[in-house]
mmCIF file of the N, C-alpha and C atoms, coordinates in Angstrom:
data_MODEL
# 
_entry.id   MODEL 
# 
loop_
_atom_site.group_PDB 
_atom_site.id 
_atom_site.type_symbol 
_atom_site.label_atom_id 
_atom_site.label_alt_id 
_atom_site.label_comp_id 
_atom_site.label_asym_id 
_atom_site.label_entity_id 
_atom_site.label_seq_id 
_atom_site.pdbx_PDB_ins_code 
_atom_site.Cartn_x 
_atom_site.Cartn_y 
_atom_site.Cartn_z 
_atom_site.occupancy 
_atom_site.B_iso_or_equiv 
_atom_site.pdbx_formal_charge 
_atom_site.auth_seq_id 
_atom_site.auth_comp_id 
_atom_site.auth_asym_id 
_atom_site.auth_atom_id 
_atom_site.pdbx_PDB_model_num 
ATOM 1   N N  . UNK A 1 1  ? 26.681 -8.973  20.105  1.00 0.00 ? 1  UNK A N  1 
ATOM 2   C CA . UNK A 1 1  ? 26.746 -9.257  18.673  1.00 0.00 ? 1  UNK A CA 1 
ATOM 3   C C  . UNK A 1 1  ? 27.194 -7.996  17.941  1.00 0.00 ? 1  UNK A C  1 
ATOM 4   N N  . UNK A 1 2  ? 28.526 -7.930  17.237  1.00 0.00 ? 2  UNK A N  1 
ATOM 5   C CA . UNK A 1 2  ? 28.803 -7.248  15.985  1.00 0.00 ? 2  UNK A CA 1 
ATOM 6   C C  . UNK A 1 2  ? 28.003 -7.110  14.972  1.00 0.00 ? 2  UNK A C  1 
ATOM 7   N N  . UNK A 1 3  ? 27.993 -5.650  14.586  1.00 0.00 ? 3  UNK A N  1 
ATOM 8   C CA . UNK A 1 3  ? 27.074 -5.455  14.001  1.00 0.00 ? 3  UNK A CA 1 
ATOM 9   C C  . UNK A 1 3  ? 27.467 -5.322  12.489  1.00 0.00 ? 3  UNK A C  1 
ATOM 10  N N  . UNK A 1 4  ? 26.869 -5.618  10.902  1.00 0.00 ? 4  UNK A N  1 
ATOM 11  C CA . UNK A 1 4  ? 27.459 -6.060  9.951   1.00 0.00 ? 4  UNK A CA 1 
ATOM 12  C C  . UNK A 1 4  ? 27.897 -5.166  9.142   1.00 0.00 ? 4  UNK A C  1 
ATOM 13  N N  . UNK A 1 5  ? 28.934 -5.062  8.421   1.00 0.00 ? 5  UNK A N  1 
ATOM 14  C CA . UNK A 1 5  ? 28.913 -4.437  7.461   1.00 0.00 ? 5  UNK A CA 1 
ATOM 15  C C  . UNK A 1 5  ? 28.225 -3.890  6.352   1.00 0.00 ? 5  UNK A C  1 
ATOM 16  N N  . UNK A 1 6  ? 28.251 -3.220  5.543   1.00 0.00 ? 6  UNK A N  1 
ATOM 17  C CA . UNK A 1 6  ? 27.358 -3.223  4.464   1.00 0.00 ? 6  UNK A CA 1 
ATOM 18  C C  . UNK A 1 6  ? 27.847 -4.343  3.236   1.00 0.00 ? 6  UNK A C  1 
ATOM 19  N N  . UNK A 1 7  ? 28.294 -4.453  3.278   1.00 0.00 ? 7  UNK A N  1 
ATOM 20  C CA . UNK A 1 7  ? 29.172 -5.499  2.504   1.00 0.00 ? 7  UNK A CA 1 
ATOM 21  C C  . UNK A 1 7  ? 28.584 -6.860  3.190   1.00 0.00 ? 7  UNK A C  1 
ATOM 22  N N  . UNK A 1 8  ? 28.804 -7.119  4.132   1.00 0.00 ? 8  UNK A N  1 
ATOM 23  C CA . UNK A 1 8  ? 28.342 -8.529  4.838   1.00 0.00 ? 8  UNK A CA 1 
ATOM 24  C C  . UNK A 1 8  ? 26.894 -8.254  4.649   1.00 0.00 ? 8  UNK A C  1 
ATOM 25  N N  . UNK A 1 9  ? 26.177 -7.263  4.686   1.00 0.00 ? 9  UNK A N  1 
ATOM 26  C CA . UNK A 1 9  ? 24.861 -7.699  4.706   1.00 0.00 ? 9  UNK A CA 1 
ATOM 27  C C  . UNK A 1 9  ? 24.281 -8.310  3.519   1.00 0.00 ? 9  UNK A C  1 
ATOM 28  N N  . UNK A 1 10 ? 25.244 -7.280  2.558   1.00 0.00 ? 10 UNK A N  1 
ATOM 29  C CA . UNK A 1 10 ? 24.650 -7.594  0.863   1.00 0.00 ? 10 UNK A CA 1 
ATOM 30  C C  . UNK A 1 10 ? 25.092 -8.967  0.915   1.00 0.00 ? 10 UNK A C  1 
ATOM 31  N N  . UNK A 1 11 ? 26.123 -9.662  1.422   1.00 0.00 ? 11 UNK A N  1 
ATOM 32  C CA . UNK A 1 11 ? 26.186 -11.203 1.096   1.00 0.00 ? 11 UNK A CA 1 
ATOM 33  C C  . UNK A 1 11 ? 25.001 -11.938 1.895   1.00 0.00 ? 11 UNK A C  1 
ATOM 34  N N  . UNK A 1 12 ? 25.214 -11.696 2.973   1.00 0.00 ? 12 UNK A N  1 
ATOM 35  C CA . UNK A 1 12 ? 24.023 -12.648 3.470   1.00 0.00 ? 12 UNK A CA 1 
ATOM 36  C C  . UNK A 1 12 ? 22.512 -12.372 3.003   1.00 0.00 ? 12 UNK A C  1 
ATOM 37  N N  . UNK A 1 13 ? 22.471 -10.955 2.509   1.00 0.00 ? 13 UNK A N  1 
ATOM 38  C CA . UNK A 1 13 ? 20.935 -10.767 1.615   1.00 0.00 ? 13 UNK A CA 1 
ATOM 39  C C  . UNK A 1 13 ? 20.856 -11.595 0.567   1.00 0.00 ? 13 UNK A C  1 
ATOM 40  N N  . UNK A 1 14 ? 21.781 -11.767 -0.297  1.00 0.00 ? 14 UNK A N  1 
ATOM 41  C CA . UNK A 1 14 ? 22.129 -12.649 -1.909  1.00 0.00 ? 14 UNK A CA 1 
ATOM 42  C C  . UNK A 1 14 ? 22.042 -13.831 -1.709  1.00 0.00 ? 14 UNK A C  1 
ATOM 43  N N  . UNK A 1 15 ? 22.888 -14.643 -0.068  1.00 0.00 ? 15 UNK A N  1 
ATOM 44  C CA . UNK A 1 15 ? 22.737 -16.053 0.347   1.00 0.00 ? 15 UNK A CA 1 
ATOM 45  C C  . UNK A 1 15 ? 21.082 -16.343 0.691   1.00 0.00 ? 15 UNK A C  1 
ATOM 46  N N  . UNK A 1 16 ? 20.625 -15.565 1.332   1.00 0.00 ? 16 UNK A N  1 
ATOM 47  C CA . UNK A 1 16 ? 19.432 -15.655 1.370   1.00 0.00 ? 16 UNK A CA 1 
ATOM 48  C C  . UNK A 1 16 ? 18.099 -15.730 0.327   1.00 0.00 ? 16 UNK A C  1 
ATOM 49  N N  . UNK A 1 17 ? 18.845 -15.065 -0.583  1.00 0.00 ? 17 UNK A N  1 
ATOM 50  C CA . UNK A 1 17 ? 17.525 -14.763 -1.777  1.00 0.00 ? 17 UNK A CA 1 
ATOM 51  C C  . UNK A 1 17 ? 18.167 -15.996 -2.543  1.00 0.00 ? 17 UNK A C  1 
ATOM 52  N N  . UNK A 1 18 ? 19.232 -16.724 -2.657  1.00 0.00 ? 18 UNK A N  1 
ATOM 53  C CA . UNK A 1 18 ? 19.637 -17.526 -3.214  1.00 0.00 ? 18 UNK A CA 1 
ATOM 54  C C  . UNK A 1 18 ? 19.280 -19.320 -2.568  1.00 0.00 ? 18 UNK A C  1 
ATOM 55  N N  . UNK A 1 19 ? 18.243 -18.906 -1.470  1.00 0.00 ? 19 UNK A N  1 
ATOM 56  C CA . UNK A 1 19 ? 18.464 -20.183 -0.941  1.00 0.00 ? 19 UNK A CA 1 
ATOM 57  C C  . UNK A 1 19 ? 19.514 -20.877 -0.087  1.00 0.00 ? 19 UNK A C  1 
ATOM 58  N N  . UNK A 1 20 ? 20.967 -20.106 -0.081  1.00 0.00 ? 20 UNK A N  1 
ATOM 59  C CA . UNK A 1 20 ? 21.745 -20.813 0.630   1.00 0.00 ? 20 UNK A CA 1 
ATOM 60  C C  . UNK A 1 20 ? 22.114 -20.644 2.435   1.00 0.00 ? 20 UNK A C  1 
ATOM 61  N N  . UNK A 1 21 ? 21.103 -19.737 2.845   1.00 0.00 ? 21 UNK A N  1 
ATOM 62  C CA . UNK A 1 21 ? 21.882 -19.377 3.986   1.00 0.00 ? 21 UNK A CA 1 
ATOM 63  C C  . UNK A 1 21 ? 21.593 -20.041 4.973   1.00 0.00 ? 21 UNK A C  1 
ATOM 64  N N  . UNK A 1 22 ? 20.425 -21.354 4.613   1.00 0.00 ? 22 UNK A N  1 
ATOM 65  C CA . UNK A 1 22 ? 20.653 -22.581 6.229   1.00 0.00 ? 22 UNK A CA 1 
ATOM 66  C C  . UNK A 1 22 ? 21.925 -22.794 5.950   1.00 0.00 ? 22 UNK A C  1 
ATOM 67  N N  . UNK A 1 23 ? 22.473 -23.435 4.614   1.00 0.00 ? 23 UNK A N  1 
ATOM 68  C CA . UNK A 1 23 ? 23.902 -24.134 4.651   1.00 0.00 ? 23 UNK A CA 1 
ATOM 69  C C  . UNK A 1 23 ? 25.048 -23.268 5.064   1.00 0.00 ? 23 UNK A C  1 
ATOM 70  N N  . UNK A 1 24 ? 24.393 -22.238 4.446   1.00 0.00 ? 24 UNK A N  1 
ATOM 71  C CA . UNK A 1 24 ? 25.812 -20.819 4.781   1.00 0.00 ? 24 UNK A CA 1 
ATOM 72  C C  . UNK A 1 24 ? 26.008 -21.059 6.923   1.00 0.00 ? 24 UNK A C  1 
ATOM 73  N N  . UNK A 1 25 ? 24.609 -20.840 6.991   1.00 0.00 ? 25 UNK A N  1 
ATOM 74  C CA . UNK A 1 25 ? 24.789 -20.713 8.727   1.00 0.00 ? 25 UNK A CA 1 
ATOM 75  C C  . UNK A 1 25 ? 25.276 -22.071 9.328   1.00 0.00 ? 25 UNK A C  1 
ATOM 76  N N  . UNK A 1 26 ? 25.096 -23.447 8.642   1.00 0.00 ? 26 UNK A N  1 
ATOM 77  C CA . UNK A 1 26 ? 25.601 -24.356 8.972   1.00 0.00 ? 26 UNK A CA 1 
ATOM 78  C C  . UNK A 1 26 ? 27.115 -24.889 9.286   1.00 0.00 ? 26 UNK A C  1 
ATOM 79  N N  . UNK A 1 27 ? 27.492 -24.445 7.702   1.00 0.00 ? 27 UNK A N  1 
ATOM 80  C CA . UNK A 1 27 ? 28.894 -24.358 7.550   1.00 0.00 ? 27 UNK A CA 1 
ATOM 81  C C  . UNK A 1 27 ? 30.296 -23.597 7.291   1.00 0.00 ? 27 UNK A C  1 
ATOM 82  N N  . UNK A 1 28 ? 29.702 -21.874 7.516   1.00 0.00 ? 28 UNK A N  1 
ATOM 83  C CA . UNK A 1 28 ? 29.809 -20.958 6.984   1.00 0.00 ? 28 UNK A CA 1 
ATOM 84  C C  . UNK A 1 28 ? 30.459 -20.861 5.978   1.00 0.00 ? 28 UNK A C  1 
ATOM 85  N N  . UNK A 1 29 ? 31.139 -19.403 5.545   1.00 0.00 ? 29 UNK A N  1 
ATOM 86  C CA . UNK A 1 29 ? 31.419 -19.551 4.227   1.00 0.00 ? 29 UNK A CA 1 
ATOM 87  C C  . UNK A 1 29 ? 32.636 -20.236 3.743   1.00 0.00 ? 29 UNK A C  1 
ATOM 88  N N  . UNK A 1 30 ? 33.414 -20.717 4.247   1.00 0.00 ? 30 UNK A N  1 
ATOM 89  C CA . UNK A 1 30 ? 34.454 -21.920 4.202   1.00 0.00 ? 30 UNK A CA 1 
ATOM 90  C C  . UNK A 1 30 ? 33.851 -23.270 3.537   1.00 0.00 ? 30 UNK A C  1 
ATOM 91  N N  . UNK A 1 31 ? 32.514 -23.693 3.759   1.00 0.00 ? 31 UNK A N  1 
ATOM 92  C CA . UNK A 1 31 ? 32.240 -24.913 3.655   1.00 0.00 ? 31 UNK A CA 1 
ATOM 93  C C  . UNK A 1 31 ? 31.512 -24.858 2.135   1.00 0.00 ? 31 UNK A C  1 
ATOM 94  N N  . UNK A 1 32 ? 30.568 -22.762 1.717   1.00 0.00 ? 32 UNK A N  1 
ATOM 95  C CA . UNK A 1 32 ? 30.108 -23.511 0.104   1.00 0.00 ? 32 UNK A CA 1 
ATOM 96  C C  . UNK A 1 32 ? 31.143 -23.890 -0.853  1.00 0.00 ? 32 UNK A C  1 
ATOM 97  N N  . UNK A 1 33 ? 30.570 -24.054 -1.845  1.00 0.00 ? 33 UNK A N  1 
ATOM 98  C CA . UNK A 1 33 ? 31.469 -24.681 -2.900  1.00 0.00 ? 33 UNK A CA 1 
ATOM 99  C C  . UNK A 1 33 ? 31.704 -23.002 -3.653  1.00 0.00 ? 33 UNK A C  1 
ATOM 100 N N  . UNK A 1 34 ? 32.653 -23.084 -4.832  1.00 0.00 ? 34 UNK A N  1 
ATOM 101 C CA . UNK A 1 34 ? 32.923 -22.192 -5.157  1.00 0.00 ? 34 UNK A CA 1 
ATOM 102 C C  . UNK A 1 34 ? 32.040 -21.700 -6.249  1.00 0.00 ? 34 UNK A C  1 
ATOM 103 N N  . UNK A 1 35 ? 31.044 -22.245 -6.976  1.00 0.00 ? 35 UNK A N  1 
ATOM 104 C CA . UNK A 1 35 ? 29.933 -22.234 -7.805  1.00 0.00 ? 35 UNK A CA 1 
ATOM 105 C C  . UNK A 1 35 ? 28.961 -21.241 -6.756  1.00 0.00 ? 35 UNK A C  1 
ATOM 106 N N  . UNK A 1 36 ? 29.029 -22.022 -5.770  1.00 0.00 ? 36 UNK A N  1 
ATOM 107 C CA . UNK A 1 36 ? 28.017 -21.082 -4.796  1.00 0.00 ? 36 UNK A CA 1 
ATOM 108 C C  . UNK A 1 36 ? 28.443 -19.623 -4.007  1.00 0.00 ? 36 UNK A C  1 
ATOM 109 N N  . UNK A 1 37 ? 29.679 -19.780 -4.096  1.00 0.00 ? 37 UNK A N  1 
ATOM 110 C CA . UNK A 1 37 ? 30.109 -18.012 -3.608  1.00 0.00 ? 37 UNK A CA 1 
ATOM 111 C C  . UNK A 1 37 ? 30.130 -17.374 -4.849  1.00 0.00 ? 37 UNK A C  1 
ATOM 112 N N  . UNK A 1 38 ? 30.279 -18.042 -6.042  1.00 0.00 ? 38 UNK A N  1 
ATOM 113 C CA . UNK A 1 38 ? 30.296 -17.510 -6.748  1.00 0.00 ? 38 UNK A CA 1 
ATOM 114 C C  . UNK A 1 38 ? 29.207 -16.453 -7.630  1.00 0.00 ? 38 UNK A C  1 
ATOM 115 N N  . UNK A 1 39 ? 27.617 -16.992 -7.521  1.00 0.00 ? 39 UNK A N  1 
ATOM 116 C CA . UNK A 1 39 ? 26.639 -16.662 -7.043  1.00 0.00 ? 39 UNK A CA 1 
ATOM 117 C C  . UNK A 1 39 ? 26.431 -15.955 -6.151  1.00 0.00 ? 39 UNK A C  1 
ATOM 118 N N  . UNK A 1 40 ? 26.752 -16.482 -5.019  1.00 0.00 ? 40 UNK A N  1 
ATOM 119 C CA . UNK A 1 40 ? 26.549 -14.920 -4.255  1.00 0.00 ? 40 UNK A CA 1 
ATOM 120 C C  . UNK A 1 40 ? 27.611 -13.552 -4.646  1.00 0.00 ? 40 UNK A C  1 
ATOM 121 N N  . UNK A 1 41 ? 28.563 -13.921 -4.752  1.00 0.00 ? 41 UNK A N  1 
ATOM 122 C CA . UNK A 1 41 ? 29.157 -12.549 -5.348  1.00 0.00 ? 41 UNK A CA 1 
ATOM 123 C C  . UNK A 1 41 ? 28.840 -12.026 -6.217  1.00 0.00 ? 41 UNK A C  1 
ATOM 124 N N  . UNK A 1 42 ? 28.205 -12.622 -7.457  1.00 0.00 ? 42 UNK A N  1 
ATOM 125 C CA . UNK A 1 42 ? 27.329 -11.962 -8.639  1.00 0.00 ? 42 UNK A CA 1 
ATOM 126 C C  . UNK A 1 42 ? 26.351 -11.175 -8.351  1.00 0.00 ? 42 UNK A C  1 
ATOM 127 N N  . UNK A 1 43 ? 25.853 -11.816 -7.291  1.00 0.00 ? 43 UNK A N  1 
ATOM 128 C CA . UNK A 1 43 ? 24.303 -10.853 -7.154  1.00 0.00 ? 43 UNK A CA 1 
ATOM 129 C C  . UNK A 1 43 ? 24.791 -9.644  -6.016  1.00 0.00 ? 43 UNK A C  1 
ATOM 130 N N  . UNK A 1 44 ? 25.770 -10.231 -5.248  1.00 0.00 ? 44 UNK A N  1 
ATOM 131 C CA . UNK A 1 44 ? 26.152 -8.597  -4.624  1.00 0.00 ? 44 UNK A CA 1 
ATOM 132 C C  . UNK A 1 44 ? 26.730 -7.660  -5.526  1.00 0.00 ? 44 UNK A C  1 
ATOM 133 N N  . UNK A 1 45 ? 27.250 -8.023  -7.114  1.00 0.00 ? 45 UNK A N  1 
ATOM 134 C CA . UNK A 1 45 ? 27.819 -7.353  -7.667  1.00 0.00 ? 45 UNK A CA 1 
ATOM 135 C C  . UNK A 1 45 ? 26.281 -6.278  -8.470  1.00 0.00 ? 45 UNK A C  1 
ATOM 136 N N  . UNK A 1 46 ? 25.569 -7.514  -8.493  1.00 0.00 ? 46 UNK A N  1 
ATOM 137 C CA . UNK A 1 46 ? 24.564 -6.301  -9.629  1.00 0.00 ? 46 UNK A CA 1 
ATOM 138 C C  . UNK A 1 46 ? 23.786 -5.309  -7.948  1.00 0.00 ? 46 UNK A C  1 
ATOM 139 N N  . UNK A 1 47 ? 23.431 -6.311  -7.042  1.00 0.00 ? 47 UNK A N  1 
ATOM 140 C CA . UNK A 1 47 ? 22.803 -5.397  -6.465  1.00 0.00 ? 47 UNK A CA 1 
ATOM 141 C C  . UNK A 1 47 ? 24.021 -3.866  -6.077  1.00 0.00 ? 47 UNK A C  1 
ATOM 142 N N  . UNK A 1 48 ? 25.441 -4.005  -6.553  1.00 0.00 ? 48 UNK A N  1 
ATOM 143 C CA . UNK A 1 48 ? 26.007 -2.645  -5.440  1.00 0.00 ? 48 UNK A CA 1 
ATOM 144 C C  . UNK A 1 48 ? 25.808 -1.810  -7.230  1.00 0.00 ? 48 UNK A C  1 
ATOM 145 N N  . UNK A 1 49 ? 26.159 -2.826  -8.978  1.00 0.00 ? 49 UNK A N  1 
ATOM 146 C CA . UNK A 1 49 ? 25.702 -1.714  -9.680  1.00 0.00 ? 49 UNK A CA 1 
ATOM 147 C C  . UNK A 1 49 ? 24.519 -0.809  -9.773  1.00 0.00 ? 49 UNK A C  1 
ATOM 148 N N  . UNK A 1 50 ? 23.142 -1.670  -9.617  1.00 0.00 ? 50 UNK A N  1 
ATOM 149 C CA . UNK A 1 50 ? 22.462 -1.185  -9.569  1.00 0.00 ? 50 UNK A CA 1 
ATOM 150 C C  . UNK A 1 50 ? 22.335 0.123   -8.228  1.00 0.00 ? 50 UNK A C  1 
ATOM 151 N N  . UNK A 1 51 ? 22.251 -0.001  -6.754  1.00 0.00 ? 51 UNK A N  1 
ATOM 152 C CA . UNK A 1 51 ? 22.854 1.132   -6.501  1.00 0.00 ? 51 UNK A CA 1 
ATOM 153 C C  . UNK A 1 51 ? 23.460 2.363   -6.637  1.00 0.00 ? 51 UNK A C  1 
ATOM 154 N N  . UNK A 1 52 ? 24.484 2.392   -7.463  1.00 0.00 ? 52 UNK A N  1 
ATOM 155 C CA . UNK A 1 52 ? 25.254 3.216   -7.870  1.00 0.00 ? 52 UNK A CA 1 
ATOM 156 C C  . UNK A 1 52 ? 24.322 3.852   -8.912  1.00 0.00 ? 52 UNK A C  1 
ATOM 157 N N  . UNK A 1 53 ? 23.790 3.071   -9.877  1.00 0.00 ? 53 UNK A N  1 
ATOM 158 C CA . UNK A 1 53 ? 22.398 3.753   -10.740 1.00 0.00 ? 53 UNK A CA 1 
ATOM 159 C C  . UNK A 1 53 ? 21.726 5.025   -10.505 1.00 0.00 ? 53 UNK A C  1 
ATOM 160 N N  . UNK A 1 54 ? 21.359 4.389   -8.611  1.00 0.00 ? 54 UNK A N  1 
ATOM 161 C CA . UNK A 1 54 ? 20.002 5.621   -8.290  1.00 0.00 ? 54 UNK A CA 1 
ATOM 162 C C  . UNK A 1 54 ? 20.616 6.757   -8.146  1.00 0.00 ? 54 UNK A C  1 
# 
């Protein structure tokens, strides 16, 4: 197993805190809708501003 990016992790952390990552692992990310990546990209966006903060 490849090991993830930091970037991939922050998505699958956001899919996760978001509830989506049975469906994510089901269908991966091809199958959410675009409302729902869209969400996850928001929250990887505040979690990398906030980051940059500390």
């Amino acid at each position: 197993m490849r090991m993830l990016s930091y970037e991939e992790r922050l998505k699958y952390e956001a899919a996760r805190e978001l509830g989506l990552l049975e469906k994510l692992e089901r269908v991966g990310w091809a199958g959410l809708s675009t409302a729902e990546s869209g969400r996850i990209g928001g929250r990887v966006g505040a979690k990398k501003r906030e980051k940059r903060k500390e």
